[in-house]
ZADO-1210 file (C-alpha; in nm, 4 decimals, padded with zeros to 6 digits):
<atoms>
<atom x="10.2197" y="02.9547" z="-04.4406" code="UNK" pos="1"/>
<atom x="10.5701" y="03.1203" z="-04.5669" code="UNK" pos="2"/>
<atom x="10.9080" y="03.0011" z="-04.6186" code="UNK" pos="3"/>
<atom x="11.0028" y="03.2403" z="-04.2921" code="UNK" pos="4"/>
<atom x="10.7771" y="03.0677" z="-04.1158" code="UNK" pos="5"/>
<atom x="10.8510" y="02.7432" z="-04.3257" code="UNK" pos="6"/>
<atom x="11.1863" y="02.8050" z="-04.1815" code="UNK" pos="7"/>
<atom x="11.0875" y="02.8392" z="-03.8101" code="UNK" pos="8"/>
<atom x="10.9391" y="02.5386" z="-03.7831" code="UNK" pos="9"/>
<atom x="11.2118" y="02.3537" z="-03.9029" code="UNK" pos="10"/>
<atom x="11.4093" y="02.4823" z="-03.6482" code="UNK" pos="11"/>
<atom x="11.1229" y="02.3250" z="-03.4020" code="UNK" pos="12"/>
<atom x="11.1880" y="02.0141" z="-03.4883" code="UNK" pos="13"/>
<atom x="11.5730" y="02.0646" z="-03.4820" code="UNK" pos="14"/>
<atom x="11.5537" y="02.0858" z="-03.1208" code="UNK" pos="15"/>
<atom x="11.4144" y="01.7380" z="-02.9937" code="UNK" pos="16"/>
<atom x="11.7223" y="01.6064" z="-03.2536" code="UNK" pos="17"/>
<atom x="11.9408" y="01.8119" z="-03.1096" code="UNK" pos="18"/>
<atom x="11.8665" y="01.7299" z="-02.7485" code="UNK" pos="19"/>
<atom x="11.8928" y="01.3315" z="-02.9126" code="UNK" pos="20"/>
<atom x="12.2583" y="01.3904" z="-03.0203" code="UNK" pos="21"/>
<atom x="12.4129" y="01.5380" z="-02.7241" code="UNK" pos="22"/>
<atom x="12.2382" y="01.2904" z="-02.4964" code="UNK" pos="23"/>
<atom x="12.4114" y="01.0373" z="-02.7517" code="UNK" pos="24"/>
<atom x="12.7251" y="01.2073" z="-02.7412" code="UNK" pos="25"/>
<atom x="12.7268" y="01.2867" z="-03.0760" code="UNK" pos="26"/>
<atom x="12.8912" y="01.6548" z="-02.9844" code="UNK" pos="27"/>
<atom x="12.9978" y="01.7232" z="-03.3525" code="UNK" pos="28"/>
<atom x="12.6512" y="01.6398" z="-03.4919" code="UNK" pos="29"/>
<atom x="12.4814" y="01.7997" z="-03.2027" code="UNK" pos="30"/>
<atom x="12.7259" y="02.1029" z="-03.2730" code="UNK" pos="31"/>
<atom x="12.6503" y="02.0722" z="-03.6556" code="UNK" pos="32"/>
<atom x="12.1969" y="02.0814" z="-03.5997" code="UNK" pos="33"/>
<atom x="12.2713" y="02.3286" z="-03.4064" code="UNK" pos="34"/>
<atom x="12.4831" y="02.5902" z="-03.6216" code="UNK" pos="35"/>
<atom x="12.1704" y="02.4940" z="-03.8476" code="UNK" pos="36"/>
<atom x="11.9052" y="02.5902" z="-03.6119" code="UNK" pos="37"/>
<atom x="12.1174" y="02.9244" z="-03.5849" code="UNK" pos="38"/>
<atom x="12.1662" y="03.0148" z="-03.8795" code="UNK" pos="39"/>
<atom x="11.7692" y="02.9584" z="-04.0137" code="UNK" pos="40"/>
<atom x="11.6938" y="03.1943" z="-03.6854" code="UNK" pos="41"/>
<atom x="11.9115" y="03.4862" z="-03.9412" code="UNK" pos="42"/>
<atom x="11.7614" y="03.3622" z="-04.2639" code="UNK" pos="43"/>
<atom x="11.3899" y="03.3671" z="-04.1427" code="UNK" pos="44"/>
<atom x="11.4295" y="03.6527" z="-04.0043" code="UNK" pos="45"/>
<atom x="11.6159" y="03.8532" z="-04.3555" code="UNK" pos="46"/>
<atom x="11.3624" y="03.6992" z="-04.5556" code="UNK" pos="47"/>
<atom x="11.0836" y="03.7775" z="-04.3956" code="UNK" pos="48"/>
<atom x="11.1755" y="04.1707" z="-04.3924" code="UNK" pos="49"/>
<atom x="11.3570" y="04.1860" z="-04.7460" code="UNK" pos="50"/>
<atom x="11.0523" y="04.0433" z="-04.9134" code="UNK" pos="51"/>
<atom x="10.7887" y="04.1869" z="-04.6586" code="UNK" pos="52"/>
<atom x="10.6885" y="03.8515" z="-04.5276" code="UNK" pos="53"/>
<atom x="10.5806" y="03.9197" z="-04.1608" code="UNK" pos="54"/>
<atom x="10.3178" y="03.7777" z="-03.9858" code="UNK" pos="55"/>
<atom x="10.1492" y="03.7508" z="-03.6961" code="UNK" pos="56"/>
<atom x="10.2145" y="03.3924" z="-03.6456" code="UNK" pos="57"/>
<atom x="10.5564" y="03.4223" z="-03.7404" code="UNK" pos="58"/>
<atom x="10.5871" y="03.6977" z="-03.4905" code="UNK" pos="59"/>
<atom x="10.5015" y="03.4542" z="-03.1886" code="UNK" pos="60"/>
<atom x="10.6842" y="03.1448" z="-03.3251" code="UNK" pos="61"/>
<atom x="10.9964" y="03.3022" z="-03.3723" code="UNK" pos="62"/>
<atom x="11.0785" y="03.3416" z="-03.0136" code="UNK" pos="63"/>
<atom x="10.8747" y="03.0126" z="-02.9501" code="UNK" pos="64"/>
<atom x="11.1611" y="02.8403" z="-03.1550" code="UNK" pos="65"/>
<atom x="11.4816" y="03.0526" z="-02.9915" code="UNK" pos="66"/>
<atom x="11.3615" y="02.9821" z="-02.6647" code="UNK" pos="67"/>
<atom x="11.2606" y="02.5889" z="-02.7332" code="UNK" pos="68"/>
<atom x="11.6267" y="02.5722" z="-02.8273" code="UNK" pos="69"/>
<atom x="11.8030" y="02.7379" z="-02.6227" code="UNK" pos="70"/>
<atom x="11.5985" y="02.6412" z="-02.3028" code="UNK" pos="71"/>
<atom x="11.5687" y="02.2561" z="-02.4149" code="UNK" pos="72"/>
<atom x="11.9701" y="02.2546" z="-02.5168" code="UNK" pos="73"/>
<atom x="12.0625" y="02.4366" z="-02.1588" code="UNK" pos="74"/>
<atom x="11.8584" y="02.1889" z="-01.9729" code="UNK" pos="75"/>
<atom x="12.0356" y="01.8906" z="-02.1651" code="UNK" pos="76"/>
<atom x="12.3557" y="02.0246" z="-02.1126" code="UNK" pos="77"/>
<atom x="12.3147" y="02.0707" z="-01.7273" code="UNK" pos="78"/>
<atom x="12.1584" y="01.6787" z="-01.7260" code="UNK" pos="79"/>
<atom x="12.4845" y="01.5569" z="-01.8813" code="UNK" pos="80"/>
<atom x="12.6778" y="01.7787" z="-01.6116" code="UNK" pos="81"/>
<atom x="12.8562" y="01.9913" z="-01.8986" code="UNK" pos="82"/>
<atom x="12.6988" y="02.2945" z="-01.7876" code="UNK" pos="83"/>
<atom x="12.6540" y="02.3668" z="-01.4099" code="UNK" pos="84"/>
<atom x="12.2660" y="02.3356" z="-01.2578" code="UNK" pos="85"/>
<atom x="12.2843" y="02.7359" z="-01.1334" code="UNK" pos="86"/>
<atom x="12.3293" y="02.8535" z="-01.4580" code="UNK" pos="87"/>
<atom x="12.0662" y="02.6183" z="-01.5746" code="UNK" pos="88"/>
<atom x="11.8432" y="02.7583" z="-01.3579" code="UNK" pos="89"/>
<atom x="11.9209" y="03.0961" z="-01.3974" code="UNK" pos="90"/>
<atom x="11.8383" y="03.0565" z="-01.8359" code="UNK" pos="91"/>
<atom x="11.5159" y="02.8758" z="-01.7527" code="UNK" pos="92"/>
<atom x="11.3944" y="03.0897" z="-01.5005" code="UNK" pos="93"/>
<atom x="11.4130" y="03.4152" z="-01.7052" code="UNK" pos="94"/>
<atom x="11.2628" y="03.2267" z="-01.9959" code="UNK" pos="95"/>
<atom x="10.9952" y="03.1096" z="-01.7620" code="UNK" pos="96"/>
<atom x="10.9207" y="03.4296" z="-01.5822" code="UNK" pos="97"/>
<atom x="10.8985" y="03.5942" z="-01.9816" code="UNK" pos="98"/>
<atom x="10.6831" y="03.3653" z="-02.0930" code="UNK" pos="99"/>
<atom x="10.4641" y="03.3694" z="-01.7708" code="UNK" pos="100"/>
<atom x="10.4392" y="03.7544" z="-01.7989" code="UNK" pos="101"/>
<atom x="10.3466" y="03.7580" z="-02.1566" code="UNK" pos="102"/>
<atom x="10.0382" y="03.4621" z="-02.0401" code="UNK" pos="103"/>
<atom x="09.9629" y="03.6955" z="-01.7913" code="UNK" pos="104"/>
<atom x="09.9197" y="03.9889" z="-01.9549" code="UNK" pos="105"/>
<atom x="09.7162" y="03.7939" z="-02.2417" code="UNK" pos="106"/>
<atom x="09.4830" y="03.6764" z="-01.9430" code="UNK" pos="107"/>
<atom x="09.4044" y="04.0203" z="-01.8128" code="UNK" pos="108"/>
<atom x="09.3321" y="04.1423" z="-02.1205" code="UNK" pos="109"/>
<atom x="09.6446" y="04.3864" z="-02.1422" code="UNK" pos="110"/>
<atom x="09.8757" y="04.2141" z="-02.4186" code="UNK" pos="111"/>
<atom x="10.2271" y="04.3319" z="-02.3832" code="UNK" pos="112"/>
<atom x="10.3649" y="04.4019" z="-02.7445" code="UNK" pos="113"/>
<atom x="10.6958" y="04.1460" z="-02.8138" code="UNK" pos="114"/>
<atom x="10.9680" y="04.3934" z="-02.8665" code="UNK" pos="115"/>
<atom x="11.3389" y="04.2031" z="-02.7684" code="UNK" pos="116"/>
<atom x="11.5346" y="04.4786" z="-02.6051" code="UNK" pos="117"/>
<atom x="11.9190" y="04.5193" z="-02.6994" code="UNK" pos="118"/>
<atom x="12.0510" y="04.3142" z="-02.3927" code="UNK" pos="119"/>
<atom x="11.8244" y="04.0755" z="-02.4557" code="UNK" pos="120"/>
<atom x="11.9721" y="04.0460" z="-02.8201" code="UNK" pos="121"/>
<atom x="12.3316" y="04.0464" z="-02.6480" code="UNK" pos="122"/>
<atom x="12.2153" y="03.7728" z="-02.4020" code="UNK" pos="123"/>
<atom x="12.0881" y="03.5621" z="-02.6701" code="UNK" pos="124"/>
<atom x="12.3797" y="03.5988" z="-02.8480" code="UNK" pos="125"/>
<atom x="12.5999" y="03.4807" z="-02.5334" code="UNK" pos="126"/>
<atom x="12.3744" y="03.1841" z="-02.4569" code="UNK" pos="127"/>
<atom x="12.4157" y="03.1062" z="-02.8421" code="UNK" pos="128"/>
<atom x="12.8043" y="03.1684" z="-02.8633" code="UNK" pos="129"/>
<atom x="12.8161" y="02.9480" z="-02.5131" code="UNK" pos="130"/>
<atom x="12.6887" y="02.6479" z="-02.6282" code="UNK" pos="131"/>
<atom x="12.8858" y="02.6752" z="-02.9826" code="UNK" pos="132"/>
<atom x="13.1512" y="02.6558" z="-02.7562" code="UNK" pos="133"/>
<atom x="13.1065" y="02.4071" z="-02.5604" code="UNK" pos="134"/>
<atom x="12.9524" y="02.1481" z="-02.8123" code="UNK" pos="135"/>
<atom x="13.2851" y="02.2499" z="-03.0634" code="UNK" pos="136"/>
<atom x="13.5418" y="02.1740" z="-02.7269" code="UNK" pos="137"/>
<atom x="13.3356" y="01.8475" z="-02.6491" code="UNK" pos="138"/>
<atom x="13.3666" y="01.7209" z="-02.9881" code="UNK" pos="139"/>
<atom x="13.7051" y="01.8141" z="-02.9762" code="UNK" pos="140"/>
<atom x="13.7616" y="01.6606" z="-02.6502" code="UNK" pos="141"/>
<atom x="13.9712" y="01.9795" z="-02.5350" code="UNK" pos="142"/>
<atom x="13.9481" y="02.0910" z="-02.1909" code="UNK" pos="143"/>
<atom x="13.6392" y="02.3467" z="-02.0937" code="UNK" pos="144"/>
<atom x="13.8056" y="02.6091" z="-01.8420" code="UNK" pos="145"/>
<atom x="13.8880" y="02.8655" z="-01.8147" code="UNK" pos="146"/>
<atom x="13.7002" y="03.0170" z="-02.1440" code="UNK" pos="147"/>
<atom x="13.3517" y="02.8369" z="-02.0713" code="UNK" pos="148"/>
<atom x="13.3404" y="02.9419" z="-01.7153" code="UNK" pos="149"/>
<atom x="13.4028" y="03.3140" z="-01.8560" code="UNK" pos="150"/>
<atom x="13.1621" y="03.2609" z="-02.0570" code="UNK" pos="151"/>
<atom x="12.9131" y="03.1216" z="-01.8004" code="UNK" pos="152"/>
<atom x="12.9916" y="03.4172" z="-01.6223" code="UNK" pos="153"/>
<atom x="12.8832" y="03.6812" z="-01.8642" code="UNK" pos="154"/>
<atom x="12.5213" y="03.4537" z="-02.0074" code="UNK" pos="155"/>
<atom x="12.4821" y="03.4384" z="-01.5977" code="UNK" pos="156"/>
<atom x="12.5157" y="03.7907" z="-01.5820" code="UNK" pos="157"/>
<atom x="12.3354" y="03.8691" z="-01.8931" code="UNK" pos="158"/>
<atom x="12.0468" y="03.6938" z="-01.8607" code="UNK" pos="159"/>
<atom x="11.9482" y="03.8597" z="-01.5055" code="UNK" pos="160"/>
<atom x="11.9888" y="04.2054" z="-01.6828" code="UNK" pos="161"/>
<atom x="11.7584" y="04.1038" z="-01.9418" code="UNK" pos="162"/>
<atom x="11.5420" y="03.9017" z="-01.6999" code="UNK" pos="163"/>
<atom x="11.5293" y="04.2472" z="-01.5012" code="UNK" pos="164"/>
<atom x="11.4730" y="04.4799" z="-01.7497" code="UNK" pos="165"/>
<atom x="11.1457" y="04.2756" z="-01.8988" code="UNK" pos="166"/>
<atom x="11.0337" y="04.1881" z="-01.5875" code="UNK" pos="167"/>
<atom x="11.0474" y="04.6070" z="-01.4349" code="UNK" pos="168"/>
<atom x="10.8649" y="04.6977" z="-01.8497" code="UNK" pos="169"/>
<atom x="10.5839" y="04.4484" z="-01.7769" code="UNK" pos="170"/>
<atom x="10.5483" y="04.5901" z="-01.3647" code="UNK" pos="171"/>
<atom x="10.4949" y="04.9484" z="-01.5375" code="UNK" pos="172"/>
<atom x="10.2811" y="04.8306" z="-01.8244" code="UNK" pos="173"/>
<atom x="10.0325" y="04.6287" z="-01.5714" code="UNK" pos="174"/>
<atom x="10.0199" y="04.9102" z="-01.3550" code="UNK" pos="175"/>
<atom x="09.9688" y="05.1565" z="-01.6670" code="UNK" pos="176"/>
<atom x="09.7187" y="04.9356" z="-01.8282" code="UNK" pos="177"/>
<atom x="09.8635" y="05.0516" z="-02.1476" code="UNK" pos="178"/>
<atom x="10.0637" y="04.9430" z="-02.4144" code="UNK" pos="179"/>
<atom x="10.4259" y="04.8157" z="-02.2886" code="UNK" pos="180"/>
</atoms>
C-alpha cells in the first residue's frame, strides 16, 4: 500500500457517506464529502506521478472509486427526484456497458489496456461539475433551471460520446485480438 492508493480508498468509503447525507438532506455536507472525494481523485493522482508511485492496483481502483461515486451519487440523486431517471439511466448504463466490456475482455483472455480518452475526461468533468451544482443550489435552496437542465443536457450528451467511442475501441480490439 501507498498514500495514492491510501488516498483512493478513502474516497471509497466517502461514497456510502455521501449517498447517507443527501438521502438525509444534508445538501451542504453532502456537497462538502463530496468536493473532498474530488479533490483526493487530483491529489492521488499528482502524487502518484510526481513521486513515481504507480501501481497496478492503483491503476484499477482509481476508476473503481470515480465510478462508485459518481454512479452511486447519480443514482441517489434520481431516487430523491433531483435529477431526472433518463439521465440516470443514461450515466449508469455507459458505466455499466464499460465495466462489462473490460469483464469481458478479461474473460476471453484479451485484456483491454485502461486508457480514459479525452471526452471521457470532459464527461467526467461534466458529471462532476453537475452534481457540484446541484448539491451547492440545494443547500442553497435556489431554484435548479434553467442552468442544471443545460447542464443535464451536455453530461447526457457527453456521456453517449464517450459511451460510443469505448464501446466502437473495444468492437475493433475483440475483433483484432490485439491490444486496444
Amino acid at each position: 500500500m501507498n498514500i495514492p492508493n491510501i488516498i483512493t480508498i478513502v474516497r471509497m468509503l466517502l461514497v456510502p457517506l455521501t449517498v447517507w447525507l443527501i438521502i438525509s438532506e444534508a445538501y451542504g455536507a453532502a456537497f462538502l464529502s463530496f468536493m473532498v472525494a474530488g479533490i483526493s481523485d487530483g491529489v492521488d493522482g499528482y502524487i502518484a506521478r510526481r513521486y513515481d508511485l504507480r501501481t497496478e492496483l492503483g491503476a484499477h481502483l482509481d476508476p473503481v472509486a470515480d465510478k462508485a461515486l459518481l454512479v452511486s451519487i447519480y443514482v441517489t440523486l434520481g431516487f430523491m427526484k433531483v435529477l431526472p431517471a433518463w439521465l440516470v439511466i443514461v450515466v449508469v448504463t455507459r458505466d455499466v456497458m464499460i465495466v462489462g466490456a473490460f469483464l469481458i475482455a478479461q474473460m476471453m483472455e484479451r485484456p483491454v489496456k485502461i486508457a480514459p480518452v479525452m471526452v471521457s475526461k470532459i464527461n467526467t468533468a461534466a458529471q462532476i461539475i453537475l452534481v457540484v451544482l446541484v448539491l451547492g443550489l440545494l443547500e442553497l435552496r435556489r431554484d435548479l433551471e434553467p442552468v442544471v437542465s443545460i447542464g443535464m443536457i451536455a453530461v447526457a450528451i457527453l456521456t453517449v460520446a464517450s459511451g460510443s467511442l469505448y464501446l466502437a475501441k473495444w468492437f475493433r480490439h475483440m475483433a483484432a485480438g490485439g491490444p486496444a
